[in-house]
NUVOVO-768231 format. One record per atom (N, C-alpha, C): x, y, z; residue in one letter. Coordinates in steps of 0.05 Angstrom, whole numbers, padded with zeros to 5 digits, always signed. Last residue first. Example, Ala and Ser with C-alpha at 12.3 -4.5 7.8 and 13.67 -1.06 7.14 Angstrom:
BEGIN
+00257-00045+00142S;+00273-00021+00143S;+00258+00001+00157S;+00264-00114+00156A;+00246-00090+00156A;+00264-00066+00156A;
# end
This chain:
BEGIN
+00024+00310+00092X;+00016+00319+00066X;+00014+00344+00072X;+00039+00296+00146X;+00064+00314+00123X;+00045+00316+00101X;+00005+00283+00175X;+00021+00307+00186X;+00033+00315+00166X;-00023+00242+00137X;-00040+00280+00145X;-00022+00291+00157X;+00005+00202+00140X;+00009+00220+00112X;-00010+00247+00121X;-00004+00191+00189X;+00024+00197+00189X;+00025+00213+00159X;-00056+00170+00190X;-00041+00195+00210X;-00015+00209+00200X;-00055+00129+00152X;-00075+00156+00145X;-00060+00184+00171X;-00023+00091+00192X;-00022+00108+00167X;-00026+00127+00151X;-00061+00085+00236X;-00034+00106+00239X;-00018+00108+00211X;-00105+00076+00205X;-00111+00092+00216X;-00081+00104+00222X;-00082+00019+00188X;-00088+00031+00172X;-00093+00063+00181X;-00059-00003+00238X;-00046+00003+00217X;-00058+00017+00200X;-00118-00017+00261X;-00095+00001+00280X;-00073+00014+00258X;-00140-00051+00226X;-00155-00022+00225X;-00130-00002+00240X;-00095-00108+00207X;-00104-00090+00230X;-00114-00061+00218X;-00066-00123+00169X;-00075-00146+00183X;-00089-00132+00208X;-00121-00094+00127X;-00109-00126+00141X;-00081-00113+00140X;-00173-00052+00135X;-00149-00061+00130X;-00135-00089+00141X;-00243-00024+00118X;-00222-00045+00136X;-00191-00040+00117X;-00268+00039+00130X;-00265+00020+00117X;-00244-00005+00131X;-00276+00098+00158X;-00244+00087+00146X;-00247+00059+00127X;-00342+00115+00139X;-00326+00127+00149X;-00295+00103+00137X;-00380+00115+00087X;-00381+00122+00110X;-00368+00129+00133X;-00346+00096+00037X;-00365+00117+00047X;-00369+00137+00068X;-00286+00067+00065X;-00313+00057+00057X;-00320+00097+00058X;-00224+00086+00028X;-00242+00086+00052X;-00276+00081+00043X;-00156+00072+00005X;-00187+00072+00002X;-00204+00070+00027X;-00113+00082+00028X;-00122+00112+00016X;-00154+00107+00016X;-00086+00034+00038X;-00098+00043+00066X;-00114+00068+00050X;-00062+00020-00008X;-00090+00022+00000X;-00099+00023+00017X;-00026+00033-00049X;-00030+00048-00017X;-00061+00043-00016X;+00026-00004-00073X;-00010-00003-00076X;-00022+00009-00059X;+00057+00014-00038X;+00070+00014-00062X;+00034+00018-00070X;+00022+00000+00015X;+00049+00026+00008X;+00049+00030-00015X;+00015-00081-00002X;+00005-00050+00001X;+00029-00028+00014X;+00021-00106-00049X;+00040-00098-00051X;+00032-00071-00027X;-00024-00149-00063X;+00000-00163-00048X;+00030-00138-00042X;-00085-00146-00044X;-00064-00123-00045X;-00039-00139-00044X;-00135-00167-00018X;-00109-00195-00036X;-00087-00174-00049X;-00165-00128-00017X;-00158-00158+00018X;-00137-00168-00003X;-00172-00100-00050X;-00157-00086-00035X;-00143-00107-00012X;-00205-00137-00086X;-00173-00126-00089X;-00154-00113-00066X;-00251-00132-00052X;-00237-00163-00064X;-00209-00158-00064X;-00263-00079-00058X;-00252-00086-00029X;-00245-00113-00030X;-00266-00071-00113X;-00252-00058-00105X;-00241-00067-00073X;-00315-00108-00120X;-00293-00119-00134X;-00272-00103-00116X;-00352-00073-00088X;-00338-00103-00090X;-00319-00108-00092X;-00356-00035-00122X;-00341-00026-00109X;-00341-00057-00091X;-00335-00050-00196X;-00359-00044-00170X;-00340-00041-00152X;-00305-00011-00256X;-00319-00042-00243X;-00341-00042-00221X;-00273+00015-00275X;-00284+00001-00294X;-00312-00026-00283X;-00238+00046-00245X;-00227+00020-00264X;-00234+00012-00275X;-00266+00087-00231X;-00236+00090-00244X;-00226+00065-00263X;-00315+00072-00205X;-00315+00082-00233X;-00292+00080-00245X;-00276+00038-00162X;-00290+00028-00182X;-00303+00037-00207X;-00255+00087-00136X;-00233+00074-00145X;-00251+00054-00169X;-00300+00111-00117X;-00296+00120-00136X;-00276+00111-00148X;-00323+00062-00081X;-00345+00071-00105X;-00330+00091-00131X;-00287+00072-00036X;-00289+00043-00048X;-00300+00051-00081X;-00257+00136-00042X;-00284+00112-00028X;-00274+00090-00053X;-00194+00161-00030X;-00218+00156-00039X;-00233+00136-00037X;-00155+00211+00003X;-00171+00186+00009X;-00188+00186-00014X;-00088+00236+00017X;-00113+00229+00006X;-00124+00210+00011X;-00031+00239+00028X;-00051+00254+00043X;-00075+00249+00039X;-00011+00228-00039X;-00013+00222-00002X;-00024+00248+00005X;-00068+00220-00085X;-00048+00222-00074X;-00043+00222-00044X;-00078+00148-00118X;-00090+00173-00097X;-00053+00186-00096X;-00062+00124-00160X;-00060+00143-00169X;-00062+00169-00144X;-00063+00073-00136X;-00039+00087-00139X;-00036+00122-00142X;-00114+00057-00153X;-00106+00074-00125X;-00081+00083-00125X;-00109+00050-00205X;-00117+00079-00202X;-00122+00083-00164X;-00072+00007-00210X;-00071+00026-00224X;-00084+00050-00212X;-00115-00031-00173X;-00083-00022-00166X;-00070+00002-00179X;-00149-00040-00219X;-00155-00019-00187X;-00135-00006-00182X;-00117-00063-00259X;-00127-00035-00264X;-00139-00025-00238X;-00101-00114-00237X;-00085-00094-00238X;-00098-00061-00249X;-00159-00133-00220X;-00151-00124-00200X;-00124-00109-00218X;-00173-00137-00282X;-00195-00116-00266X;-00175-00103-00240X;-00115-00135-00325X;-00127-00155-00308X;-00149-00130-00293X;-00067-00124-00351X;-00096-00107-00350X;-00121-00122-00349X;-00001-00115-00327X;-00022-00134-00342X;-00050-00111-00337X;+00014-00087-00254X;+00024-00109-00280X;+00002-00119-00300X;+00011-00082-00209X;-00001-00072-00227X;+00004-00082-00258X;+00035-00123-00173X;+00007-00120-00175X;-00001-00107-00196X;+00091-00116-00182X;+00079-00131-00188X;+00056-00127-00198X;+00101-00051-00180X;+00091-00066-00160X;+00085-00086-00186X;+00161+00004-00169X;+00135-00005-00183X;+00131-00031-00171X;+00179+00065-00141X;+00181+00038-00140X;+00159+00039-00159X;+00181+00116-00141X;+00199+00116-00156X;+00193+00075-00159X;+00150+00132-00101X;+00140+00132-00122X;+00153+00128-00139X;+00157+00133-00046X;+00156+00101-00059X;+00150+00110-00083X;+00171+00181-00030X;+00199+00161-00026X;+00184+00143-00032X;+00147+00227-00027X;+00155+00211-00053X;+00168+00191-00054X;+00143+00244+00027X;+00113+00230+00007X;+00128+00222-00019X;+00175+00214+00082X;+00184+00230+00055X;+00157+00219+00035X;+00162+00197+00130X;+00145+00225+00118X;+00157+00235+00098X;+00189+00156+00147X;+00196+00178+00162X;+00189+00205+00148X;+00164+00116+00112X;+00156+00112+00139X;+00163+00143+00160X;+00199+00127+00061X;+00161+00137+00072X;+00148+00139+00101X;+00240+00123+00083X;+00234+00150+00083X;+00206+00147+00081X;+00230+00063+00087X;+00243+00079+00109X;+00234+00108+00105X;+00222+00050+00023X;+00209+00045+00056X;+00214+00062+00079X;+00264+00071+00007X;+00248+00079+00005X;+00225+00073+00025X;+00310+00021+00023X;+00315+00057+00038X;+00291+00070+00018X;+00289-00041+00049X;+00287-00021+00018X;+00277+00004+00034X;+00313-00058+00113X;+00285-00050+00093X;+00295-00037+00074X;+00364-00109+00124X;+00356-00088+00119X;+00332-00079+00103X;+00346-00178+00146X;+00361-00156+00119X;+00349-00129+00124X;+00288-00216+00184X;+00331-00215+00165X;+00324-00192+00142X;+00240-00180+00203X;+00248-00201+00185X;+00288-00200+00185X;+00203-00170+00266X;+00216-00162+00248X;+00231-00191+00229X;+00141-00186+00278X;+00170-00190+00284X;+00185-00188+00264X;+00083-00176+00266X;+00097-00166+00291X;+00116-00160+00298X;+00075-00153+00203X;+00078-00167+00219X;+00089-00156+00241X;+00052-00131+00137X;+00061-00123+00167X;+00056-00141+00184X;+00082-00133+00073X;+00064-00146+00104X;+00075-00132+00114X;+00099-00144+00003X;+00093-00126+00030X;+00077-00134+00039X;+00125-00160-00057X;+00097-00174-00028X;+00117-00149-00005X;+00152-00137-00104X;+00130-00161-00107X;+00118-00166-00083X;+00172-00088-00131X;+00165-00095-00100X;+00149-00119-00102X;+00223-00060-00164X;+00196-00075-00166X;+00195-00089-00143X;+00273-00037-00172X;+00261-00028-00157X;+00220-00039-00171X;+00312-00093-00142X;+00320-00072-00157X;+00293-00054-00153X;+00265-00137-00110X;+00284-00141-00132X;+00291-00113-00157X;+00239-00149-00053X;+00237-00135-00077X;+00255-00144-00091X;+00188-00155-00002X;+00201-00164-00016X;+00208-00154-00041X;+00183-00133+00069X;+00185-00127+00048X;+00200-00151+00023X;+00149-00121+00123X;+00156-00133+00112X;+00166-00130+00079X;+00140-00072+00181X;+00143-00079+00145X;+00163-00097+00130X;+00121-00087+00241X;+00138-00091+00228X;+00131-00095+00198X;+00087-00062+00299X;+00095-00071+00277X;+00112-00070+00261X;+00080-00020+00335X;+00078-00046+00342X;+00089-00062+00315X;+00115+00031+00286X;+00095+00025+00316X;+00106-00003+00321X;+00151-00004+00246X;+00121+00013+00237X;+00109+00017+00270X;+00212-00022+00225X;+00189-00021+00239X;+00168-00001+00233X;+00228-00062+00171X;+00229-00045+00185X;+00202-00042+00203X;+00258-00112+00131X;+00236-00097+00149X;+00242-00079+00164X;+00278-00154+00078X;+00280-00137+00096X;+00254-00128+00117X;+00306-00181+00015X;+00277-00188+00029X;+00300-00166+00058X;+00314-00188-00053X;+00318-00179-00028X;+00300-00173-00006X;+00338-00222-00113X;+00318-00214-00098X;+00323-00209-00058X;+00383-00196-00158X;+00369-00210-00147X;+00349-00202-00122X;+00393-00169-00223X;+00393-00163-00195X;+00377-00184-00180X;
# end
Protein backbone atom coordinates (compact mmCIF):
# COMPACT_ATOMS: atom_id res chain seq x y z
CA UNK A 1 0.00 0.00 0.00
CA UNK A 2 1.43 3.23 -0.57
CA UNK A 3 1.68 6.31 1.16
CA UNK A 4 -1.17 8.93 1.66
CA UNK A 5 -1.07 12.29 2.80
CA UNK A 6 -4.56 14.51 3.61
CA UNK A 7 -6.31 17.05 6.17
CA UNK A 8 -8.96 18.02 7.61
CA UNK A 9 -10.14 20.74 9.61
CA UNK A 10 -9.94 21.27 13.38
CA UNK A 11 -11.46 25.07 14.26
CA UNK A 12 -8.79 27.52 12.93
CA UNK A 13 -6.86 24.70 11.93
CA UNK A 14 -5.97 22.09 9.93
CA UNK A 15 -4.82 18.10 10.57
CA UNK A 16 -2.30 17.21 8.77
CA UNK A 17 -1.86 13.74 8.14
CA UNK A 18 0.61 11.17 6.89
CA UNK A 19 -0.08 7.40 6.51
CA UNK A 20 0.26 4.24 4.76
CA UNK A 21 -2.75 1.53 5.28
CA UNK A 22 -3.18 1.86 8.90
CA UNK A 23 0.29 3.18 10.41
CA UNK A 24 0.42 6.94 10.77
CA UNK A 25 3.94 8.18 10.48
CA UNK A 26 3.56 12.47 11.04
CA UNK A 27 0.52 14.40 12.10
CA UNK A 28 0.43 18.48 12.32
CA UNK A 29 -1.74 21.04 12.66
CA UNK A 30 -1.45 23.77 10.45
CA UNK A 31 -3.40 26.71 9.24
CA UNK A 32 -3.93 25.54 5.59
CA UNK A 33 -5.32 22.74 4.64
CA UNK A 34 -3.15 20.02 2.66
CA UNK A 35 -4.05 17.94 -1.06
CA UNK A 36 -6.08 14.56 -0.43
CA UNK A 37 -8.69 13.65 1.61
CA UNK A 38 -8.07 13.05 5.76
CA UNK A 39 -7.69 9.22 6.86
CA UNK A 40 -11.79 8.51 7.68
CA UNK A 41 -10.52 7.82 11.29
CA UNK A 42 -9.38 11.23 11.68
CA UNK A 43 -12.59 12.52 10.83
CA UNK A 44 -14.67 10.45 13.26
CA UNK A 45 -12.31 11.37 16.04
CA UNK A 46 -12.60 14.81 15.16
CA UNK A 47 -16.59 14.25 15.09
CA UNK A 48 -16.38 12.38 18.76
CA UNK A 49 -16.13 8.85 17.67
CA UNK A 50 -13.58 7.86 20.94
CA UNK A 51 -12.50 4.77 19.07
CA UNK A 52 -12.05 5.97 15.71
CA UNK A 53 -8.02 6.07 16.14
CA UNK A 54 -7.57 3.03 17.98
CA UNK A 55 -7.54 0.78 15.30
CA UNK A 56 -4.39 2.94 13.91
CA UNK A 57 -0.77 2.38 14.93
CA UNK A 58 2.15 5.01 15.03
CA UNK A 59 5.59 4.89 13.93
CA UNK A 60 6.47 6.51 17.16
CA UNK A 61 5.83 3.57 19.09
CA UNK A 62 7.85 1.33 17.40
CA UNK A 63 11.15 -0.37 19.06
CA UNK A 64 11.89 0.08 22.93
CA UNK A 65 13.58 3.19 22.68
CA UNK A 66 12.66 5.58 26.28
CA UNK A 67 10.66 7.97 23.83
CA UNK A 68 8.79 4.76 22.11
CA UNK A 69 7.92 3.39 25.62
CA UNK A 70 6.31 7.10 26.73
CA UNK A 71 4.41 6.90 23.50
CA UNK A 72 3.44 3.42 24.64
CA UNK A 73 1.89 4.36 27.83
CA UNK A 74 0.21 7.73 26.76
CA UNK A 75 -1.48 5.81 24.40
CA UNK A 76 -2.61 3.96 26.96
CA UNK A 77 -4.62 7.29 28.57
CA UNK A 78 -7.99 6.89 27.96
CA UNK A 79 -10.25 9.57 26.03
CA UNK A 80 -11.61 11.76 28.21
CA UNK A 81 -8.49 11.46 30.37
CA UNK A 82 -5.54 13.19 31.60
CA UNK A 83 -2.31 12.21 33.11
CA UNK A 84 0.68 14.43 34.60
CA UNK A 85 3.96 14.58 33.10
CA UNK A 86 5.22 12.52 36.53
CA UNK A 87 2.86 9.62 36.02
CA UNK A 88 3.48 8.88 32.21
CA UNK A 89 7.35 8.80 33.57
CA UNK A 90 6.82 6.12 36.36
CA UNK A 91 4.95 4.24 33.38
CA UNK A 92 7.96 4.21 31.27
CA UNK A 93 10.59 4.07 33.30
CA UNK A 94 12.01 7.54 33.30
CA UNK A 95 11.50 11.49 34.47
CA UNK A 96 9.09 13.68 33.79
CA UNK A 97 11.67 15.63 31.49
CA UNK A 98 12.24 13.15 29.45
CA UNK A 99 8.30 12.91 29.18
CA UNK A 100 7.81 16.72 27.99
CA UNK A 101 11.30 16.05 25.54
CA UNK A 102 8.90 13.36 24.02
CA UNK A 103 5.85 14.94 24.06
CA UNK A 104 7.65 18.38 21.84
CA UNK A 105 9.12 15.69 19.17
CA UNK A 106 5.45 13.53 19.23
CA UNK A 107 5.68 12.94 15.51
CA UNK A 108 2.28 11.19 15.58
CA UNK A 109 0.07 13.40 18.00
CA UNK A 110 -4.07 11.91 18.16
CA UNK A 111 -2.62 8.60 17.40
CA UNK A 112 0.12 9.49 20.39
CA UNK A 113 -2.67 11.73 22.19
CA UNK A 114 -0.64 13.84 23.93
CA UNK A 115 -2.69 16.66 24.40
CA UNK A 116 -3.86 13.77 27.56
CA UNK A 117 -0.52 14.79 29.30
CA UNK A 118 -0.90 17.68 31.65
CA UNK A 119 1.71 19.50 33.81
CA UNK A 120 0.70 19.00 37.68
CA UNK A 121 -0.46 22.02 38.06
CA UNK A 122 -2.68 22.84 35.66
CA UNK A 123 -2.88 21.93 31.16
CA UNK A 124 0.85 21.95 30.43
CA UNK A 125 2.08 23.08 26.78
CA UNK A 126 1.21 21.87 23.34
CA UNK A 127 2.72 22.68 19.87
CA UNK A 128 1.84 24.30 17.63
CA UNK A 129 -0.71 26.08 20.06
CA UNK A 130 -2.15 25.65 24.04
CA UNK A 131 -5.56 26.86 21.80
CA UNK A 132 -5.39 23.19 20.18
CA UNK A 133 -4.65 21.44 22.99
CA UNK A 134 -7.50 22.90 25.30
CA UNK A 135 -10.22 22.50 22.34
CA UNK A 136 -9.05 18.98 22.30
CA UNK A 137 -9.30 18.18 25.94
CA UNK A 138 -13.00 19.98 25.17
CA UNK A 139 -14.08 17.94 22.64
CA UNK A 140 -13.04 14.42 24.35
CA UNK A 141 -15.00 15.80 27.78
CA UNK A 142 -18.30 16.27 25.71
CA UNK A 143 -18.23 12.64 24.50
CA UNK A 144 -16.17 10.79 27.00
Amino acid sequence: MGVATGSCPFGLWHVHMVWSGDLVMQVRFLREPAEGPAHPAFRRYLAGDQDALAGLSSVATEGDSVYARIYRAVRAIPYGRTATYGEIAVAAGTVPRVVGNAMRANPTPLVVPCHRVVAKGGIGGFTPSIEVKRALLALEARRG
